[in-house]
C-alpha angles and dihedrals in degrees: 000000000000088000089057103049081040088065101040085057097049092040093039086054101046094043089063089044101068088026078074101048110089090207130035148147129209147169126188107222134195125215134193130170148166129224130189142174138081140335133186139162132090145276120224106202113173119182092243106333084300115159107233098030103096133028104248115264084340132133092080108195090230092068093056089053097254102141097136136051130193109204118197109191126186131188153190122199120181112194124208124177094300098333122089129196121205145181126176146159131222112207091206097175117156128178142172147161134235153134110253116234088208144036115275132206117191124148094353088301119125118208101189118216110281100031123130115236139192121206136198123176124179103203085175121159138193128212135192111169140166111204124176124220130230109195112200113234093254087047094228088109125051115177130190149178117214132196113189131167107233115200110195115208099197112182116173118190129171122179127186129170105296084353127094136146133171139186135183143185160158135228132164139199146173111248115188110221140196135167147144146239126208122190120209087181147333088294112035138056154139134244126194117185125183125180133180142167130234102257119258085358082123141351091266133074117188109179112179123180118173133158111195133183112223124195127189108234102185115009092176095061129085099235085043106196129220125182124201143196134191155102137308138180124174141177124208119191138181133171120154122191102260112139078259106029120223089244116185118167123179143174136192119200139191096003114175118216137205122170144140143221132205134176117253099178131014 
Protein backbone atom coordinates (compact mmCIF):
# COMPACT_ATOMS: atom_id res chain seq x y z
CA UNK A 1 0.00 0.00 0.00
CA UNK A 2 2.72 2.45 0.65
CA UNK A 3 4.35 1.33 -2.69
CA UNK A 4 1.53 2.15 -4.28
CA UNK A 5 0.70 6.13 -2.74
CA UNK A 6 4.44 6.42 -3.09
CA UNK A 7 4.01 6.07 -6.76
CA UNK A 8 0.64 8.34 -7.39
CA UNK A 9 2.68 11.24 -5.77
CA UNK A 10 5.79 10.82 -7.81
CA UNK A 11 3.76 10.13 -10.96
CA UNK A 12 1.02 12.86 -10.02
CA UNK A 13 4.04 15.39 -9.72
CA UNK A 14 5.81 14.62 -12.61
CA UNK A 15 3.02 14.44 -14.55
CA UNK A 16 2.32 18.28 -13.81
CA UNK A 17 5.69 18.92 -14.34
CA UNK A 18 5.99 18.23 -18.03
CA UNK A 19 2.16 19.15 -18.38
CA UNK A 20 3.82 22.65 -17.85
CA UNK A 21 6.47 22.46 -20.16
CA UNK A 22 5.28 23.82 -23.75
CA UNK A 23 7.74 21.73 -25.36
CA UNK A 24 8.91 18.55 -24.49
CA UNK A 25 10.24 15.20 -25.60
CA UNK A 26 9.91 11.91 -23.95
CA UNK A 27 10.37 7.91 -24.26
CA UNK A 28 9.24 5.48 -21.85
CA UNK A 29 12.41 2.48 -21.43
CA UNK A 30 12.53 -0.80 -20.03
CA UNK A 31 15.31 -2.20 -18.34
CA UNK A 32 16.22 -5.62 -17.24
CA UNK A 33 19.03 -6.75 -16.07
CA UNK A 34 21.10 -9.91 -14.07
CA UNK A 35 23.56 -9.72 -11.42
CA UNK A 36 25.80 -12.51 -9.90
CA UNK A 37 28.37 -13.00 -7.68
CA UNK A 38 28.88 -13.33 -3.71
CA UNK A 39 27.32 -12.37 -0.75
CA UNK A 40 28.31 -12.66 3.01
CA UNK A 41 27.40 -11.13 6.34
CA UNK A 42 24.50 -12.17 9.28
CA UNK A 43 21.00 -11.86 10.25
CA UNK A 44 20.22 -11.14 13.47
CA UNK A 45 16.37 -12.46 13.99
CA UNK A 46 15.09 -12.22 17.82
CA UNK A 47 11.07 -13.65 18.79
CA UNK A 48 9.87 -9.87 19.95
CA UNK A 49 12.92 -8.17 21.05
CA UNK A 50 13.07 -10.77 23.41
CA UNK A 51 17.08 -11.48 25.17
CA UNK A 52 17.83 -14.98 24.75
CA UNK A 53 15.95 -15.55 21.64
CA UNK A 54 18.63 -15.15 18.94
CA UNK A 55 22.56 -15.74 18.89
CA UNK A 56 23.99 -12.31 18.50
CA UNK A 57 24.88 -11.22 14.70
CA UNK A 58 24.82 -15.04 14.04
CA UNK A 59 23.47 -16.78 11.73
CA UNK A 60 26.53 -15.92 9.13
CA UNK A 61 25.51 -16.73 5.99
CA UNK A 62 28.43 -18.49 5.51
CA UNK A 63 27.39 -21.17 8.14
CA UNK A 64 24.25 -21.93 6.45
CA UNK A 65 26.14 -22.48 3.31
CA UNK A 66 24.93 -18.82 1.34
CA UNK A 67 27.76 -17.92 -0.21
CA UNK A 68 26.24 -17.03 -3.47
CA UNK A 69 22.93 -14.48 -4.78
CA UNK A 70 21.10 -14.23 -8.33
CA UNK A 71 19.62 -11.00 -8.66
CA UNK A 72 16.95 -10.49 -11.36
CA UNK A 73 16.15 -6.35 -11.70
CA UNK A 74 13.71 -4.94 -13.65
CA UNK A 75 12.95 -1.07 -14.54
CA UNK A 76 10.71 1.85 -16.06
CA UNK A 77 12.00 4.93 -16.87
CA UNK A 78 9.87 7.49 -18.16
CA UNK A 79 11.98 10.51 -19.76
CA UNK A 80 10.93 13.58 -19.91
CA UNK A 81 13.14 16.65 -21.36
CA UNK A 82 16.00 16.20 -18.79
CA UNK A 83 14.01 14.70 -16.08
CA UNK A 84 13.46 10.88 -15.77
CA UNK A 85 10.91 8.98 -13.70
CA UNK A 86 11.61 5.14 -12.50
CA UNK A 87 10.32 2.45 -10.79
CA UNK A 88 11.92 -0.93 -10.49
CA UNK A 89 12.09 -4.02 -8.58
CA UNK A 90 15.23 -6.23 -7.48
CA UNK A 91 14.25 -9.98 -6.99
CA UNK A 92 17.42 -10.50 -4.23
CA UNK A 93 16.62 -14.09 -3.24
CA UNK A 94 19.78 -16.37 -1.79
CA UNK A 95 19.71 -20.06 -0.48
CA UNK A 96 21.75 -22.59 0.52
CA UNK A 97 22.00 -25.41 2.15
CA UNK A 98 24.50 -26.76 5.34
CA UNK A 99 25.09 -28.43 8.57
CA UNK A 100 25.80 -26.08 11.03
CA UNK A 101 29.12 -26.65 13.02
CA UNK A 102 27.47 -24.79 16.04
CA UNK A 103 24.30 -24.26 17.82
CA UNK A 104 22.18 -21.67 16.43
CA UNK A 105 19.60 -19.53 17.98
CA UNK A 106 17.45 -17.55 15.65
CA UNK A 107 13.72 -16.61 16.35
CA UNK A 108 13.50 -18.55 19.24
CA UNK A 109 14.29 -21.22 17.37
CA UNK A 110 17.34 -23.44 18.40
CA UNK A 111 19.43 -25.53 15.32
CA UNK A 112 21.63 -27.69 17.28
CA UNK A 113 25.27 -28.39 15.91
CA UNK A 114 25.13 -30.82 13.41
CA UNK A 115 21.82 -30.12 12.05
CA UNK A 116 21.16 -29.67 8.24
CA UNK A 117 19.75 -26.80 7.40
CA UNK A 118 18.20 -25.31 4.54
CA UNK A 119 18.19 -21.61 4.07
CA UNK A 120 16.24 -19.20 2.02
CA UNK A 121 16.74 -15.03 2.31
CA UNK A 122 14.61 -12.23 -0.01
CA UNK A 123 16.87 -9.11 0.04
CA UNK A 124 14.30 -7.63 -2.43
CA UNK A 125 13.99 -3.79 -2.95
CA UNK A 126 11.75 -1.55 -4.44
CA UNK A 127 12.52 1.61 -6.05
CA UNK A 128 10.68 4.29 -7.18
CA UNK A 129 13.42 7.81 -8.23
CA UNK A 130 13.32 11.08 -10.03
CA UNK A 131 16.99 12.14 -11.28
CA UNK A 132 17.71 15.31 -13.41
CA UNK A 133 20.04 15.42 -16.09
CA UNK A 134 23.01 18.06 -16.85
CA UNK A 135 24.28 17.59 -20.75
CA UNK A 136 27.86 19.10 -21.32
CA UNK A 137 27.98 21.48 -24.03
CA UNK A 138 29.73 19.12 -26.28
CA UNK A 139 27.08 16.48 -25.22
CA UNK A 140 29.83 13.59 -24.48
CA UNK A 141 29.06 14.07 -20.42
CA UNK A 142 25.94 14.01 -19.01
CA UNK A 143 25.91 14.32 -15.22
CA UNK A 144 23.15 13.85 -12.82
CA UNK A 145 21.86 13.78 -9.03
CA UNK A 146 19.20 11.35 -8.23
CA UNK A 147 16.63 11.02 -5.03
CA UNK A 148 14.71 7.88 -5.02
CA UNK A 149 12.38 6.09 -1.98
CA UNK A 150 13.77 2.07 -1.52
CA UNK A 151 11.22 -0.34 0.20
CA UNK A 152 13.13 -3.74 1.39
CA UNK A 153 11.04 -6.78 1.52
CA UNK A 154 13.26 -8.96 3.71
CA UNK A 155 11.66 -12.78 4.29
CA UNK A 156 14.27 -15.64 6.43
CA UNK A 157 13.32 -18.88 6.54
CA UNK A 158 15.49 -22.21 7.92
CA UNK A 159 14.08 -25.65 7.91
CA UNK A 160 15.66 -28.82 9.41
CA UNK A 161 14.15 -32.15 9.89
CA UNK A 162 11.02 -31.53 12.70
CA UNK A 163 12.62 -27.62 12.98
CA UNK A 164 11.40 -24.24 10.84
CA UNK A 165 11.17 -20.65 11.51
CA UNK A 166 10.48 -17.77 9.41
CA UNK A 167 10.41 -14.31 9.62
CA UNK A 168 9.46 -11.37 7.15
CA UNK A 169 9.41 -8.08 6.88
CA UNK A 170 9.36 -4.68 5.32
CA UNK A 171 11.42 -1.33 5.86
CA UNK A 172 11.80 1.64 3.80
CA UNK A 173 14.18 4.63 3.43
CA UNK A 174 15.08 7.63 1.38
CA UNK A 175 18.89 7.12 -0.56
CA UNK A 176 20.36 10.47 -2.44
CA UNK A 177 21.94 9.52 -5.80
CA UNK A 178 24.47 11.08 -8.62
CA UNK A 179 26.16 9.80 -11.32
CA UNK A 180 27.54 10.42 -15.15
CA UNK A 181 27.48 9.29 -18.65
CA UNK A 182 30.22 9.73 -21.13
CA UNK A 183 29.73 9.03 -24.70
CA UNK A 184 32.70 7.89 -26.85
CA UNK A 185 30.42 7.86 -29.64
CA UNK A 186 27.11 7.51 -30.72
CA UNK A 187 27.30 3.66 -29.52
CA UNK A 188 29.10 3.30 -26.93
CA UNK A 189 29.27 4.65 -23.43
CA UNK A 190 29.76 4.37 -19.91
CA UNK A 191 27.47 4.90 -16.80
CA UNK A 192 28.57 5.18 -13.32
CA UNK A 193 25.76 5.41 -10.56
CA UNK A 194 26.40 5.86 -6.84
CA UNK A 195 23.61 6.11 -4.11
CA UNK A 196 23.69 6.60 -0.02
CA UNK A 197 21.52 7.39 2.88
CA UNK A 198 21.86 9.88 5.34
CA UNK A 199 23.08 7.90 8.24
CA UNK A 200 20.48 6.91 11.17
CA UNK A 201 17.79 9.04 9.00
CA UNK A 202 15.77 5.55 9.06
CA UNK A 203 16.19 1.88 10.08
CA UNK A 204 17.22 1.02 6.70
CA UNK A 205 20.66 1.67 4.61
CA UNK A 206 20.64 0.88 1.25
CA UNK A 207 24.54 1.87 -0.47
CA UNK A 208 24.72 1.00 -4.20
CA UNK A 209 27.97 1.64 -6.43
CA UNK A 210 28.00 0.22 -10.27
CA UNK A 211 30.05 1.19 -13.42
CA UNK A 212 28.36 -0.41 -16.78
CA UNK A 213 29.42 -0.39 -20.69
CA UNK A 214 26.63 0.18 -22.85
CA UNK A 215 26.68 -0.44 -26.36
CA UNK A 216 23.73 0.66 -29.20
CA UNK A 217 22.92 -1.83 -30.71
CA UNK A 218 20.55 -0.44 -33.34
CA UNK A 219 20.42 3.25 -33.54
CA UNK A 220 18.03 3.12 -36.63
CA UNK A 221 15.37 1.39 -34.93
CA UNK A 222 12.92 2.67 -33.02
CA UNK A 223 13.52 0.42 -29.53
CA UNK A 224 16.54 0.97 -30.01
CA UNK A 225 18.43 -1.59 -27.82
CA UNK A 226 21.35 -1.12 -25.88
CA UNK A 227 23.25 -4.05 -23.74
CA UNK A 228 25.41 -3.40 -21.05
CA UNK A 229 28.04 -4.90 -18.90
CA UNK A 230 29.69 -3.89 -15.78
CA UNK A 231 30.24 -3.96 -12.36
CA UNK A 232 27.96 -3.64 -8.89
CA UNK A 233 28.48 -3.71 -5.13
CA UNK A 234 25.90 -3.04 -2.76
CA UNK A 235 25.24 -2.95 1.14
CA UNK A 236 21.91 -3.58 2.70
CA UNK A 237 21.40 -2.79 6.53
CA UNK A 238 18.79 -3.04 8.99
CA UNK A 239 18.75 -2.60 12.48
CA UNK A 240 14.93 -1.41 14.54
CA UNK A 241 14.85 -0.30 18.19
CA UNK A 242 13.61 -3.65 20.04
CA UNK A 243 15.64 -4.30 23.51
CA UNK A 244 17.46 -6.83 21.03
CA UNK A 245 17.16 -5.22 17.50
CA UNK A 246 16.30 -7.34 14.55
CA UNK A 247 20.10 -6.48 12.93
CA UNK A 248 20.80 -7.89 9.27
CA UNK A 249 23.83 -6.59 7.40
CA UNK A 250 24.69 -7.68 4.30
CA UNK A 251 27.05 -7.09 1.49
CA UNK A 252 27.33 -8.20 -2.14
CA UNK A 253 30.61 -8.00 -3.81
CA UNK A 254 31.86 -8.25 -6.83
CA UNK A 255 28.46 -8.78 -8.61
CA UNK A 256 28.70 -8.95 -12.43
CA UNK A 257 26.10 -7.52 -14.34
CA UNK A 258 24.57 -7.98 -17.89
CA UNK A 259 21.11 -6.20 -18.95
CA UNK A 260 19.31 -4.36 -21.84
CA UNK A 261 17.16 -1.66 -22.57
CA UNK A 262 15.19 -1.14 -24.92
CA UNK A 263 12.62 1.72 -25.76
CA UNK A 264 8.98 0.91 -25.37
CA UNK A 265 7.40 4.56 -26.39
CA UNK A 266 8.92 7.46 -27.98
Amino acid sequence: MRLTRTAIVFFGLFALTTYAAPHYQSSLNFLFWYNYGKTRGFSQIPAGGGPGTTSPRRPYLNQLGVDRTNIYNLMLAWHVNQFKLYGGYQFDRQSGHSRVTQLTLTHATTFPAGANVRTRYNFDLARIGIAYFYPHATQRLIIYPAVEWTLLNFRSSLTSPGIRTQRDFDASTVRFGSGFIYNFSHQLAFNMTAFTVIPNLTQLDVYTVAGRFMYLLAPQTRSQPTIFLGMRWQRIRFQDHQRVPNYIKITEWPLLEVGIKVKLIS
